[in-house]
PDB file of N, CA, C and O in Angstrom:
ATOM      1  N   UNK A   1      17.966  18.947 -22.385  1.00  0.00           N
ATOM      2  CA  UNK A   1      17.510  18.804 -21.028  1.00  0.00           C
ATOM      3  C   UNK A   1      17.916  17.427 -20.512  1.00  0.00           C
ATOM      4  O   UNK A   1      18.121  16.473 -21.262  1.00  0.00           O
ATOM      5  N   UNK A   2      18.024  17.381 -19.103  1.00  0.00           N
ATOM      6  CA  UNK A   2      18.505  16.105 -18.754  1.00  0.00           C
ATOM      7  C   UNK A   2      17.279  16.237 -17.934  1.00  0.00           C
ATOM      8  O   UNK A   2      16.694  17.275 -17.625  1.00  0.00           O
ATOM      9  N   UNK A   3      16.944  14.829 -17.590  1.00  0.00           N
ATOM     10  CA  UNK A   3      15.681  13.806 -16.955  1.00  0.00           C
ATOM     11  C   UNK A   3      16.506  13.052 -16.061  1.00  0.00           C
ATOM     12  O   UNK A   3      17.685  12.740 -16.233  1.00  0.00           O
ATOM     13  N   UNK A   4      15.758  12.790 -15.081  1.00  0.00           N
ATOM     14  CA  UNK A   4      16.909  11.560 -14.299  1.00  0.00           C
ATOM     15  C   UNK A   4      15.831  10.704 -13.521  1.00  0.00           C
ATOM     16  O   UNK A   4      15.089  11.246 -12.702  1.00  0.00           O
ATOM     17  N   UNK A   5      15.775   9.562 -13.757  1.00  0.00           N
ATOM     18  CA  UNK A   5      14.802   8.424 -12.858  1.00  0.00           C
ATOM     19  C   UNK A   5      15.545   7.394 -12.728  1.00  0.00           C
ATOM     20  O   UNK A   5      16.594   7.069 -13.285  1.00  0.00           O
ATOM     21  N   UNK A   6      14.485   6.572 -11.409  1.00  0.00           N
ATOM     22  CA  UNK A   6      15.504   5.617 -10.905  1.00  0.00           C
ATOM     23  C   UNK A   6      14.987   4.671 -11.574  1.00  0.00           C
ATOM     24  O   UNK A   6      13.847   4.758 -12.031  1.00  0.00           O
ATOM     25  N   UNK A   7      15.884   3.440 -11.757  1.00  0.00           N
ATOM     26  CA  UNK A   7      15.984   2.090 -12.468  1.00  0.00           C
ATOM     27  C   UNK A   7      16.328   0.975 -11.481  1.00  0.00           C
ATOM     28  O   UNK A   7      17.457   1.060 -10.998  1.00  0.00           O
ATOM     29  N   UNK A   8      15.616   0.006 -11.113  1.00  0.00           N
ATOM     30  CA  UNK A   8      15.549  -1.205 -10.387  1.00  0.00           C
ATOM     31  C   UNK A   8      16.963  -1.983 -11.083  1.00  0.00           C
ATOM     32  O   UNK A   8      17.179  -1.959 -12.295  1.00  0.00           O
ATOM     33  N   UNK A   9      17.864  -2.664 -10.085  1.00  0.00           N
ATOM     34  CA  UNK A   9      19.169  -3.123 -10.699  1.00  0.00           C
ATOM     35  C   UNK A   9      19.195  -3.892 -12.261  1.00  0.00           C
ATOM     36  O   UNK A   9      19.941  -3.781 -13.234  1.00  0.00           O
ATOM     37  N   UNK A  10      17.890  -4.782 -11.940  1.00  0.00           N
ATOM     38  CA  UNK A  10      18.200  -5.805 -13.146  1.00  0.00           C
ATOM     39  C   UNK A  10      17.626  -5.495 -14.623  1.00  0.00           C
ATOM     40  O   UNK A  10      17.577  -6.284 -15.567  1.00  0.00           O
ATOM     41  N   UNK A  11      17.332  -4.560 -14.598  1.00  0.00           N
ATOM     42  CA  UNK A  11      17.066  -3.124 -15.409  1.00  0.00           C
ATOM     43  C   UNK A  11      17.973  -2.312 -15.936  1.00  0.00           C
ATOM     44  O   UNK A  11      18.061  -1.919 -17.099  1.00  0.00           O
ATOM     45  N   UNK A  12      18.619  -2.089 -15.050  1.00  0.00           N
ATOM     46  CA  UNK A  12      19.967  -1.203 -14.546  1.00  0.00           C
ATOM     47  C   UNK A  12      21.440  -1.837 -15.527  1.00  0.00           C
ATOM     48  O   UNK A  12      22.463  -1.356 -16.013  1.00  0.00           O
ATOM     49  N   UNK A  13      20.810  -3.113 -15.435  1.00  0.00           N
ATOM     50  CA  UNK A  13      22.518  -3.778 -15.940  1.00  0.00           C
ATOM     51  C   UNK A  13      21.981  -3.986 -17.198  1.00  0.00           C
ATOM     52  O   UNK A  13      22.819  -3.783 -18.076  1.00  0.00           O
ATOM     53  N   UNK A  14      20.876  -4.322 -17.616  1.00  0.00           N
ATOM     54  CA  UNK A  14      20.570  -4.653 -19.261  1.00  0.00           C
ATOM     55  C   UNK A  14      20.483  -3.256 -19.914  1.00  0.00           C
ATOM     56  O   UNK A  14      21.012  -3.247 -21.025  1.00  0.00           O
ATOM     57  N   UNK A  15      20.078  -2.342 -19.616  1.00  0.00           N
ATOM     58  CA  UNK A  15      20.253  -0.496 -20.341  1.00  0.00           C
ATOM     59  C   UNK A  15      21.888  -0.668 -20.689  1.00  0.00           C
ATOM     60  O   UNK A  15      22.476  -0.540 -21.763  1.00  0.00           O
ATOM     61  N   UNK A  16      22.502  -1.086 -19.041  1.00  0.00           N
ATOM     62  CA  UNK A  16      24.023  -0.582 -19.279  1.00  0.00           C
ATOM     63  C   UNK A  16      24.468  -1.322 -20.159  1.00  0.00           C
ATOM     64  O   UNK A  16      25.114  -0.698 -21.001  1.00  0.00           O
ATOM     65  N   UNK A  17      24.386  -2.595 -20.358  1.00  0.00           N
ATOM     66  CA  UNK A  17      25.155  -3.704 -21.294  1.00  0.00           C
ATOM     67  C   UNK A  17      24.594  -3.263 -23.078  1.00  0.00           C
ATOM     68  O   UNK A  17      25.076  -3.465 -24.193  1.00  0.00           O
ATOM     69  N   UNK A  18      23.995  -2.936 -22.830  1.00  0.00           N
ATOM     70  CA  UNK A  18      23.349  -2.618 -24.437  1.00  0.00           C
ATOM     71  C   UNK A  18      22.083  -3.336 -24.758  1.00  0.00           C
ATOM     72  O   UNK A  18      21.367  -2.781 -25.591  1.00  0.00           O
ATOM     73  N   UNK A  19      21.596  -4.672 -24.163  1.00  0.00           N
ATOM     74  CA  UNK A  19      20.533  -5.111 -24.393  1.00  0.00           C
ATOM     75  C   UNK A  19      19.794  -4.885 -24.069  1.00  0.00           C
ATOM     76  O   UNK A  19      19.075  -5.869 -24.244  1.00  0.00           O
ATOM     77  N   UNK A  20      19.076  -3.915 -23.449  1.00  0.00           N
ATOM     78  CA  UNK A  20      17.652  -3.102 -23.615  1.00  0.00           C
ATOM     79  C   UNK A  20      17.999  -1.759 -24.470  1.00  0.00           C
ATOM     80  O   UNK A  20      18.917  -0.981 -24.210  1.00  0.00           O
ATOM     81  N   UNK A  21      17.287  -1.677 -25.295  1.00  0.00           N
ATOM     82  CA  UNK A  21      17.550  -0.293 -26.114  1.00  0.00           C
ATOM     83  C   UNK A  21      16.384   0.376 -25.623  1.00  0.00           C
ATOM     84  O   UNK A  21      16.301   1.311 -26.420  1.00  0.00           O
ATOM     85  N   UNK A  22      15.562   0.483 -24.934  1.00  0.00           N
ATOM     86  CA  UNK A  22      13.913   1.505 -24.652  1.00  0.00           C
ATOM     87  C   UNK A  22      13.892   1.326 -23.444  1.00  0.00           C
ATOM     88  O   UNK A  22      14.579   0.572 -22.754  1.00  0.00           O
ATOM     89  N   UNK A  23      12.878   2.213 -23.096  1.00  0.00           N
ATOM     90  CA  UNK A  23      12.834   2.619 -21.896  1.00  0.00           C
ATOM     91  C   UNK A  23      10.928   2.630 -21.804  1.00  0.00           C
ATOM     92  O   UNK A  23      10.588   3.430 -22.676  1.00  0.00           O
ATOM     93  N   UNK A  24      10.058   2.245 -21.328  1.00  0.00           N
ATOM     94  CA  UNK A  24       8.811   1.875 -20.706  1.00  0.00           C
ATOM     95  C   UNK A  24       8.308   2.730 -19.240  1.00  0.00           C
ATOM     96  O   UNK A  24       8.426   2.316 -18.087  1.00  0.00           O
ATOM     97  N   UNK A  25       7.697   4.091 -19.716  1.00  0.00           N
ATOM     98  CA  UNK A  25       7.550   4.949 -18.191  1.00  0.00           C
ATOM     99  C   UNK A  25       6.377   5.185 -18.360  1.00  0.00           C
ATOM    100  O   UNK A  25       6.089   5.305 -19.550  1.00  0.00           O
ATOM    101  N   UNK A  26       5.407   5.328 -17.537  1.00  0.00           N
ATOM    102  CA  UNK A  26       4.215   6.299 -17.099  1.00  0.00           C
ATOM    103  C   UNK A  26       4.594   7.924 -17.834  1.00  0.00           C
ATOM    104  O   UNK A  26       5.741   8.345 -17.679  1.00  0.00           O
ATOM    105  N   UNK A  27       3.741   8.636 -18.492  1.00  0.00           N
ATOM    106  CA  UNK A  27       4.101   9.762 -19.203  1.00  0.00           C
ATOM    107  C   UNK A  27       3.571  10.832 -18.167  1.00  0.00           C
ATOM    108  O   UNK A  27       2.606  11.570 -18.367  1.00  0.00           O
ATOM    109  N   UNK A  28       4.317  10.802 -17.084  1.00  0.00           N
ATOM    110  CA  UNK A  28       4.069  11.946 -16.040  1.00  0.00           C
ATOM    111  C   UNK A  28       5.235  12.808 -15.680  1.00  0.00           C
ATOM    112  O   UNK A  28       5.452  13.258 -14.555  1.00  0.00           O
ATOM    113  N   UNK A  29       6.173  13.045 -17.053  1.00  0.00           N
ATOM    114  CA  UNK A  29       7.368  13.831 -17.171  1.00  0.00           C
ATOM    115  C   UNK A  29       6.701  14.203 -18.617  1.00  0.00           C
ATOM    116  O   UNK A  29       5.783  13.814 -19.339  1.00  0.00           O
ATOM    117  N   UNK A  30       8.026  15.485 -18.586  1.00  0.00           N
ATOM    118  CA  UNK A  30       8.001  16.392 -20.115  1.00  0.00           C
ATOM    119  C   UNK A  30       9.298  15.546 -20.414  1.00  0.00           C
ATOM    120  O   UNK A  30      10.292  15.646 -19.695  1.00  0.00           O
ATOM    121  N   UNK A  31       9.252  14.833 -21.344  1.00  0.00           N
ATOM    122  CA  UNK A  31      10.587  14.516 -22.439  1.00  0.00           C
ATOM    123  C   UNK A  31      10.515  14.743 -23.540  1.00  0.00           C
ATOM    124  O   UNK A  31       9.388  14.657 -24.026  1.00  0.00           O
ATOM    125  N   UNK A  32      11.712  15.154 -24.490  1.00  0.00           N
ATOM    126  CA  UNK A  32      11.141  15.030 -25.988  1.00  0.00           C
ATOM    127  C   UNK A  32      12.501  14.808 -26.585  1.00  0.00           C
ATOM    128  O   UNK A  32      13.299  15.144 -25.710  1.00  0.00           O
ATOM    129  N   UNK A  33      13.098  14.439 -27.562  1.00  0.00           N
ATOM    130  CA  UNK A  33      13.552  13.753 -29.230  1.00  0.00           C
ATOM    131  C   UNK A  33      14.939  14.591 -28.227  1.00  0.00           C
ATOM    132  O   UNK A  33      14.709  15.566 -27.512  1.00  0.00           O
ATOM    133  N   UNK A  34      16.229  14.012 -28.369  1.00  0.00           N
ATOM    134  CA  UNK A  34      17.269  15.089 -27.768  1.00  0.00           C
ATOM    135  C   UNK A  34      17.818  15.327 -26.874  1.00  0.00           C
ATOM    136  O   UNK A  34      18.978  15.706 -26.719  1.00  0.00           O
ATOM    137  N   UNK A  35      16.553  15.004 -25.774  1.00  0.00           N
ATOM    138  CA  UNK A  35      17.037  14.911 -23.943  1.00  0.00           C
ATOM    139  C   UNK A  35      18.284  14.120 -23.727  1.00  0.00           C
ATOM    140  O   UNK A  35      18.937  13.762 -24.707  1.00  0.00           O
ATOM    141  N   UNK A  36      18.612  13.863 -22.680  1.00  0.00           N
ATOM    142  CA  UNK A  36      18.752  12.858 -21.854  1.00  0.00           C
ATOM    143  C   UNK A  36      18.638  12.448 -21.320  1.00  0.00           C
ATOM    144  O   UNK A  36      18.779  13.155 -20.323  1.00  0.00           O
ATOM    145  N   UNK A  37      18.201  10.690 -20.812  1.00  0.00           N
ATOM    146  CA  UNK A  37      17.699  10.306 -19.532  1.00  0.00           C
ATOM    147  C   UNK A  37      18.621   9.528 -19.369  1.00  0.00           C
ATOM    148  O   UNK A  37      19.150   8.648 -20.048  1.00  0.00           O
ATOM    149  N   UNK A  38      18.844  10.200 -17.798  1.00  0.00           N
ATOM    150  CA  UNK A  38      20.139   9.425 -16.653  1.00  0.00           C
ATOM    151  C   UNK A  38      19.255   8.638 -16.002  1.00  0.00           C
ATOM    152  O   UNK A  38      18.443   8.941 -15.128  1.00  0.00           O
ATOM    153  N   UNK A  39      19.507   7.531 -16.543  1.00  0.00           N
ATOM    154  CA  UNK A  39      18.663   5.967 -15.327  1.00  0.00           C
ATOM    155  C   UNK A  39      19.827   5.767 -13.811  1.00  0.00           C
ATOM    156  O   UNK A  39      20.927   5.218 -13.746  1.00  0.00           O
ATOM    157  N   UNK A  40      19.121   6.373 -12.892  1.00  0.00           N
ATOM    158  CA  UNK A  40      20.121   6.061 -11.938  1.00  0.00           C
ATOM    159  C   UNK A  40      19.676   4.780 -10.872  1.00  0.00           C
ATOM    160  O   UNK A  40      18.527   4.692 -10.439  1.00  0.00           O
ATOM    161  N   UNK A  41      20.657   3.896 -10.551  1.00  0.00           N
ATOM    162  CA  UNK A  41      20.000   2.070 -10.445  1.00  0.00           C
ATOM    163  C   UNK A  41      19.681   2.670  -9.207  1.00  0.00           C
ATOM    164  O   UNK A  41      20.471   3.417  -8.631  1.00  0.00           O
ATOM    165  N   UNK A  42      18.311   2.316  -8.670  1.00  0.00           N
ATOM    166  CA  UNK A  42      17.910   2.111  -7.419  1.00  0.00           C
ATOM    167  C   UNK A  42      17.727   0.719  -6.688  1.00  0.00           C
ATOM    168  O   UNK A  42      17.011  -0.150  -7.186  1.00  0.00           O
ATOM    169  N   UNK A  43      18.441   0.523  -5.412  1.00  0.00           N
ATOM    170  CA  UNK A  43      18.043  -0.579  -4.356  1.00  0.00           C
ATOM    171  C   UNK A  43      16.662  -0.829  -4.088  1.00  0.00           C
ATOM    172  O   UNK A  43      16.389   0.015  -3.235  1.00  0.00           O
ATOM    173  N   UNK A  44      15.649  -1.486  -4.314  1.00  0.00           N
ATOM    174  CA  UNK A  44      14.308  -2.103  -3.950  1.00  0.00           C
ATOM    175  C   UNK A  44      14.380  -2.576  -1.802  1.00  0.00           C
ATOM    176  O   UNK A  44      13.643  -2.572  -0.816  1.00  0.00           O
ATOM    177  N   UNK A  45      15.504  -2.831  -2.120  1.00  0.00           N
ATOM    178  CA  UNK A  45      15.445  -3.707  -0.798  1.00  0.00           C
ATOM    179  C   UNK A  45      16.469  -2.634   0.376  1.00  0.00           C
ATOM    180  O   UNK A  45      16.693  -2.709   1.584  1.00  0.00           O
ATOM    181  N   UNK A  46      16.810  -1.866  -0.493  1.00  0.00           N
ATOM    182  CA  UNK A  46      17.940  -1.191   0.916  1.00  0.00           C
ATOM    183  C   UNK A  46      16.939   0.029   0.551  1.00  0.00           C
ATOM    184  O   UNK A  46      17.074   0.782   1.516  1.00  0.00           O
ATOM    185  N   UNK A  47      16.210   0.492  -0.140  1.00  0.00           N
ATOM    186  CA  UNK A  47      15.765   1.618  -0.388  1.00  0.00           C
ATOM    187  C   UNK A  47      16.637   3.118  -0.781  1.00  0.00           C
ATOM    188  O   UNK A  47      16.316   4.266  -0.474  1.00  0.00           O
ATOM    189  N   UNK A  48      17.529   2.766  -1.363  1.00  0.00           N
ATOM    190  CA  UNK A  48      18.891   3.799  -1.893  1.00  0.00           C
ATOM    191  C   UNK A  48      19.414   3.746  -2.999  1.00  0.00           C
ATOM    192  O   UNK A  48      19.410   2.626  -3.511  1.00  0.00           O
ATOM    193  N   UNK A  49      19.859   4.534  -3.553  1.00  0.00           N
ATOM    194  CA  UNK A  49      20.823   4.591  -4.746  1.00  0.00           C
ATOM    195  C   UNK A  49      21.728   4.006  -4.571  1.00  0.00           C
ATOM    196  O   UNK A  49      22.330   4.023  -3.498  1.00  0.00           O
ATOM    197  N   UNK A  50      22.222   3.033  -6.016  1.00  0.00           N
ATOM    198  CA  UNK A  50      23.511   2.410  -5.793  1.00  0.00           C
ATOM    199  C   UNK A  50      25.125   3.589  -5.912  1.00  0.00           C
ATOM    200  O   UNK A  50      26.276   3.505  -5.485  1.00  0.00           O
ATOM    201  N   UNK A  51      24.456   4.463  -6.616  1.00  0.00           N
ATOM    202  CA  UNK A  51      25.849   5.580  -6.949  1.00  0.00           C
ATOM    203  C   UNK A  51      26.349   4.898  -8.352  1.00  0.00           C
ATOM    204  O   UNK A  51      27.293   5.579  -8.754  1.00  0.00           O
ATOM    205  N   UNK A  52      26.087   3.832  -9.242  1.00  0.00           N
ATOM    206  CA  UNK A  52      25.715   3.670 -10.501  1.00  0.00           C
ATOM    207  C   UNK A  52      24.332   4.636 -11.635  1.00  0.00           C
ATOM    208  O   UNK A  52      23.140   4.836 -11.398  1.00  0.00           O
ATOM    209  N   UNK A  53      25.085   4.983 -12.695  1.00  0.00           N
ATOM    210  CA  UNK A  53      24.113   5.583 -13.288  1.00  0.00           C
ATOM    211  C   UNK A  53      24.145   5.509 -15.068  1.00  0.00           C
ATOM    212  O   UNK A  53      25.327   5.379 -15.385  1.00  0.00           O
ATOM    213  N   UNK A  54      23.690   5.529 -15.703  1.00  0.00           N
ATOM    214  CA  UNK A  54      23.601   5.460 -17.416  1.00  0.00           C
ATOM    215  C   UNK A  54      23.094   6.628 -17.801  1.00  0.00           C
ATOM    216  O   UNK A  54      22.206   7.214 -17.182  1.00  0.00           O
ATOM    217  N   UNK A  55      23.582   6.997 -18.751  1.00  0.00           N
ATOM    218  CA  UNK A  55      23.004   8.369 -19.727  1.00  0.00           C
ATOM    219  C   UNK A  55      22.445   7.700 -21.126  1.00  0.00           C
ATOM    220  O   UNK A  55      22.977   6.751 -21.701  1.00  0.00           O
ATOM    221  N   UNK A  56      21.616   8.188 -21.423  1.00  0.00           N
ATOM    222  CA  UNK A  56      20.784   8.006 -22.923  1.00  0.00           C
ATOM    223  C   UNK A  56      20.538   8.862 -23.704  1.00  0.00           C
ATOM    224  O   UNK A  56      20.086   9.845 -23.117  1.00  0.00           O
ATOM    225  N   UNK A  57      20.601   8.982 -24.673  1.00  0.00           N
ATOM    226  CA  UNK A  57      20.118  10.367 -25.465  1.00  0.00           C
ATOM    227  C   UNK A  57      19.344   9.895 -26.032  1.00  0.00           C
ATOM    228  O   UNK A  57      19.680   9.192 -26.985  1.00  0.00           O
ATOM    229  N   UNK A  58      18.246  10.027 -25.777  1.00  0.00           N
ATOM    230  CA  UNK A  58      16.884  10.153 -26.499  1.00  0.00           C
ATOM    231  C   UNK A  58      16.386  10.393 -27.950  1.00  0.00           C
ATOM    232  O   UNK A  58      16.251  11.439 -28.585  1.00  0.00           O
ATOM    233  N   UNK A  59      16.151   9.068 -28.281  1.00  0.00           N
ATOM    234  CA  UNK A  59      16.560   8.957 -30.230  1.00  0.00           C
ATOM    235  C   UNK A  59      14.624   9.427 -31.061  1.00  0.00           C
ATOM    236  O   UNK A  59      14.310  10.116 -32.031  1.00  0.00           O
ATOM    237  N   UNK A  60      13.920   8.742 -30.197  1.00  0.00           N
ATOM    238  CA  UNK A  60      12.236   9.072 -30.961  1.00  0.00           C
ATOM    239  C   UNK A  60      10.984   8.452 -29.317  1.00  0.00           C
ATOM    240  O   UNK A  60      11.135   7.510 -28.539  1.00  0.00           O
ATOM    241  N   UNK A  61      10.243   9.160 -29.378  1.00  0.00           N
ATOM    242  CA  UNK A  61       9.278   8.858 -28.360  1.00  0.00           C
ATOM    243  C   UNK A  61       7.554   8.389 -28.774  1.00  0.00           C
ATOM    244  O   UNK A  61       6.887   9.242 -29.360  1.00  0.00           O
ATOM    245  N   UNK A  62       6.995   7.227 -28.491  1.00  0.00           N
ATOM    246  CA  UNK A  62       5.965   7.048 -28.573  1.00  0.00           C
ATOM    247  C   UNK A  62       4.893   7.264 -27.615  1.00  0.00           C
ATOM    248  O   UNK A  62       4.687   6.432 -26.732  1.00  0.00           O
ATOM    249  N   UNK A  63       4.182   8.343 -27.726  1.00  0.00           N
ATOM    250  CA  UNK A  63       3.357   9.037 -26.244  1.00  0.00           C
ATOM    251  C   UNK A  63       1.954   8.170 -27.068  1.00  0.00           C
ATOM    252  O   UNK A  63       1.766   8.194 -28.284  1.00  0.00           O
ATOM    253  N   UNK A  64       1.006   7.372 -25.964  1.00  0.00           N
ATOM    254  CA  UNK A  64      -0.410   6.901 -26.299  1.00  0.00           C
ATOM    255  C   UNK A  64      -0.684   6.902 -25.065  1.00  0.00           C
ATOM    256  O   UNK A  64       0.062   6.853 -24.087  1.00  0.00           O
ATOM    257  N   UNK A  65      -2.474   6.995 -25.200  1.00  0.00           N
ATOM    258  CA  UNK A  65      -3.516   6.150 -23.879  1.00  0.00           C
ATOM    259  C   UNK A  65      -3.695   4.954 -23.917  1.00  0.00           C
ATOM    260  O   UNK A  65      -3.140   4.346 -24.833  1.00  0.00           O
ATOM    261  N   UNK A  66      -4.247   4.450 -23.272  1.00  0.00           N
ATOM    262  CA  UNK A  66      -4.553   3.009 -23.540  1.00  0.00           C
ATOM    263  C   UNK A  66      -5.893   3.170 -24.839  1.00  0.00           C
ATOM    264  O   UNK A  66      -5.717   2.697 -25.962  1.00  0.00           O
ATOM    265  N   UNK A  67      -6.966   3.776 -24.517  1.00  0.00           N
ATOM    266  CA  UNK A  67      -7.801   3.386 -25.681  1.00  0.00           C
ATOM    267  C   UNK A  67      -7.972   3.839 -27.082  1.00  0.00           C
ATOM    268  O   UNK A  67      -8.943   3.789 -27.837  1.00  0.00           O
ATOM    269  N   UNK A  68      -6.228   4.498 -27.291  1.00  0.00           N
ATOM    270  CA  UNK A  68      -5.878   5.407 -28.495  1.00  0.00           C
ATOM    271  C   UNK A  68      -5.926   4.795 -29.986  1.00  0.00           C
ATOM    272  O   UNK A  68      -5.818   5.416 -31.043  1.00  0.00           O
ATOM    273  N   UNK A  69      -6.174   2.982 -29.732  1.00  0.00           N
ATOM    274  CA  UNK A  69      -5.866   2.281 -30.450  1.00  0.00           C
ATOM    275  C   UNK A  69      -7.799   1.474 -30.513  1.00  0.00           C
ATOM    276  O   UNK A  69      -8.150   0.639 -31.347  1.00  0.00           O
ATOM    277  N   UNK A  70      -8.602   1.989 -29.521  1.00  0.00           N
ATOM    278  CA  UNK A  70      -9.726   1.043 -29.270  1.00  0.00           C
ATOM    279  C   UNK A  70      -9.159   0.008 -28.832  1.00  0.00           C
ATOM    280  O   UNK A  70      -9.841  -0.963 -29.160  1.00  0.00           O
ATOM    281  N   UNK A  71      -8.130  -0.336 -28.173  1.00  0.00           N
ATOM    282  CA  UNK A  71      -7.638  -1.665 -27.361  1.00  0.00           C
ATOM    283  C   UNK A  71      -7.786  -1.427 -25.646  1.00  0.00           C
ATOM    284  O   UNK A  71      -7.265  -2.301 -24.953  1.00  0.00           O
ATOM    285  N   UNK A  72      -8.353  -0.483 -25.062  1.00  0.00           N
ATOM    286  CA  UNK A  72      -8.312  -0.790 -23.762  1.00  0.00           C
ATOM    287  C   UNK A  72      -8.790  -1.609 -23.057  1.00  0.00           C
ATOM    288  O   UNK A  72      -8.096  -1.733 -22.048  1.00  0.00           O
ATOM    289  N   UNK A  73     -10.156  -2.644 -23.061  1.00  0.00           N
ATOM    290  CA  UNK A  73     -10.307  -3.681 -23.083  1.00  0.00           C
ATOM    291  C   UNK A  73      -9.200  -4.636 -22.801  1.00  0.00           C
ATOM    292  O   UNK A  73      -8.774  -4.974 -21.697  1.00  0.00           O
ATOM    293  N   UNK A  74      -8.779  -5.040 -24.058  1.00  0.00           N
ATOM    294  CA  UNK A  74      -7.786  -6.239 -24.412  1.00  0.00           C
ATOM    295  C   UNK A  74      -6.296  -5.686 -23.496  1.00  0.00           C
ATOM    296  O   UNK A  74      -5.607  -6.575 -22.995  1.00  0.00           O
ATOM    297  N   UNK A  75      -5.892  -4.319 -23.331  1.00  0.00           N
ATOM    298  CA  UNK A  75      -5.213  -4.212 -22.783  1.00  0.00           C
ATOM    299  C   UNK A  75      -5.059  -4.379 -21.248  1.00  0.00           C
ATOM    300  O   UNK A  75      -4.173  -4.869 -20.547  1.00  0.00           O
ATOM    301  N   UNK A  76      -6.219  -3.806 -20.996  1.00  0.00           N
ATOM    302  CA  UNK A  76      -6.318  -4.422 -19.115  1.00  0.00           C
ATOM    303  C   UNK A  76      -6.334  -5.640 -18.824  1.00  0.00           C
ATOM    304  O   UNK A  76      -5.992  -6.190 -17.777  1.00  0.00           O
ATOM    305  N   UNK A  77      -6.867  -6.203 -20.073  1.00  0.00           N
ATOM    306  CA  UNK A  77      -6.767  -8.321 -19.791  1.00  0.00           C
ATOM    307  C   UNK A  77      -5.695  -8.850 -19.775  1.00  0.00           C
ATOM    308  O   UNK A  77      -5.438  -9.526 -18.779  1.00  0.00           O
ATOM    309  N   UNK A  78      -4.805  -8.759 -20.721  1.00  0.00           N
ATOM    310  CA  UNK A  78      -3.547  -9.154 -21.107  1.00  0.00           C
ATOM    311  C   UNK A  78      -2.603  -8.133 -20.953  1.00  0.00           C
ATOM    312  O   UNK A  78      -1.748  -8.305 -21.822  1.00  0.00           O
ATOM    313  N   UNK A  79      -2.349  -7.179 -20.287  1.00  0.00           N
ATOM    314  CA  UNK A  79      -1.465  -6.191 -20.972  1.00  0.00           C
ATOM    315  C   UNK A  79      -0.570  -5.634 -21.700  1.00  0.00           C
ATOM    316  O   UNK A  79      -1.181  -5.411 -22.745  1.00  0.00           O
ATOM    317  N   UNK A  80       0.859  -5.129 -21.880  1.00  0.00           N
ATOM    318  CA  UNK A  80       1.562  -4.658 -23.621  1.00  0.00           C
ATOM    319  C   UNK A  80       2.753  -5.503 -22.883  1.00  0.00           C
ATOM    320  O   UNK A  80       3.098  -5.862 -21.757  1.00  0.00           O
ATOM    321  N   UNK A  81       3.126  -5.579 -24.150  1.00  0.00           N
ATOM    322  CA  UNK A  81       4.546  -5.766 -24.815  1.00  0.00           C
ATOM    323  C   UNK A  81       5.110  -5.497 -25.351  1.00  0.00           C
ATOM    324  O   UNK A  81       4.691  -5.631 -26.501  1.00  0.00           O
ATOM    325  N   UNK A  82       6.632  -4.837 -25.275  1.00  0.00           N
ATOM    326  CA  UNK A  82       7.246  -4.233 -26.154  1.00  0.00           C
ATOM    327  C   UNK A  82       8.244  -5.111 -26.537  1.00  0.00           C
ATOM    328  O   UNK A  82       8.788  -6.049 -25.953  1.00  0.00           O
ATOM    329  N   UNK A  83       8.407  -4.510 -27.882  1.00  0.00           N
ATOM    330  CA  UNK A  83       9.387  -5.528 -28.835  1.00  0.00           C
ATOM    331  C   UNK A  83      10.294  -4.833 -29.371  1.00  0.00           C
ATOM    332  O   UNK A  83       9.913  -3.960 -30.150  1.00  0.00           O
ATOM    333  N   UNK A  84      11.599  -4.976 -29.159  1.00  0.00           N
ATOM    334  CA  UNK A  84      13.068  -4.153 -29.659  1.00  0.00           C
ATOM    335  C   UNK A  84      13.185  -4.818 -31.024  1.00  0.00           C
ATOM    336  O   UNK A  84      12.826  -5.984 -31.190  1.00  0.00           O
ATOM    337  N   UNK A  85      13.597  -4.207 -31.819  1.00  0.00           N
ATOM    338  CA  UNK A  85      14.210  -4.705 -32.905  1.00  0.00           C
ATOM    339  C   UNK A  85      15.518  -4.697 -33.014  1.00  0.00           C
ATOM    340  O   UNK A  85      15.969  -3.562 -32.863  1.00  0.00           O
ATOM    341  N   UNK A  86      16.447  -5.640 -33.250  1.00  0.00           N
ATOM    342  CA  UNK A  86      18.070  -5.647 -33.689  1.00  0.00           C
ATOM    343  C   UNK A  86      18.250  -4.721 -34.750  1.00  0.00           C
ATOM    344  O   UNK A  86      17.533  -4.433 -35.708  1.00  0.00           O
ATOM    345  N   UNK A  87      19.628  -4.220 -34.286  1.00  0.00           N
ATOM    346  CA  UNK A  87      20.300  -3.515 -35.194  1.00  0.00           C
ATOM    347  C   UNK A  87      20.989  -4.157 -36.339  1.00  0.00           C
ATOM    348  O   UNK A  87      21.600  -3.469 -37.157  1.00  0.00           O
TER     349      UNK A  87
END
């Protein structure tokens, strides 16, 4: 299955270059292990698509709530961070 959402430019260029490996969404789509998600760069300020786009194939997915961990608390204070690991 292909997925397609938009990606803010400076977003847009770190997916494309290789230095973001993940992707950080609200879980209000069906994705799973296989897909693909086409990040297509969206303008903030012109309100449009640039007609730039990236494909991903979807390697493993981590679905949680916030208090799945008993951290919702600490999470609304400070909120998450995600951490890539090098290849």
């Amino acid at each position: 299955m292909e997925i397609r959402k938009k990606v803010w430019p400076e977003l847009f260029e770190k997916v494309s270059s290789g230095e973001k490996q993940f992707e950080l969404r609200v879980n209000d789509f069906d994705i799973k292990e296989g897909d693909t998600l086409i990040l297509e760069e969206w303008d903030p300020k012109t309100k449009e698509y640039t007609g730039r786009k990236v494909e991903k194939k979807v390697g493993y997915i981590l679905k949680f709530k916030l208090d799945d961990f008993g951290q919702e608390k600490d999470i609304e204070e400070k909120g998450l961070q995600i951490i890539q690991f090098e290849k």
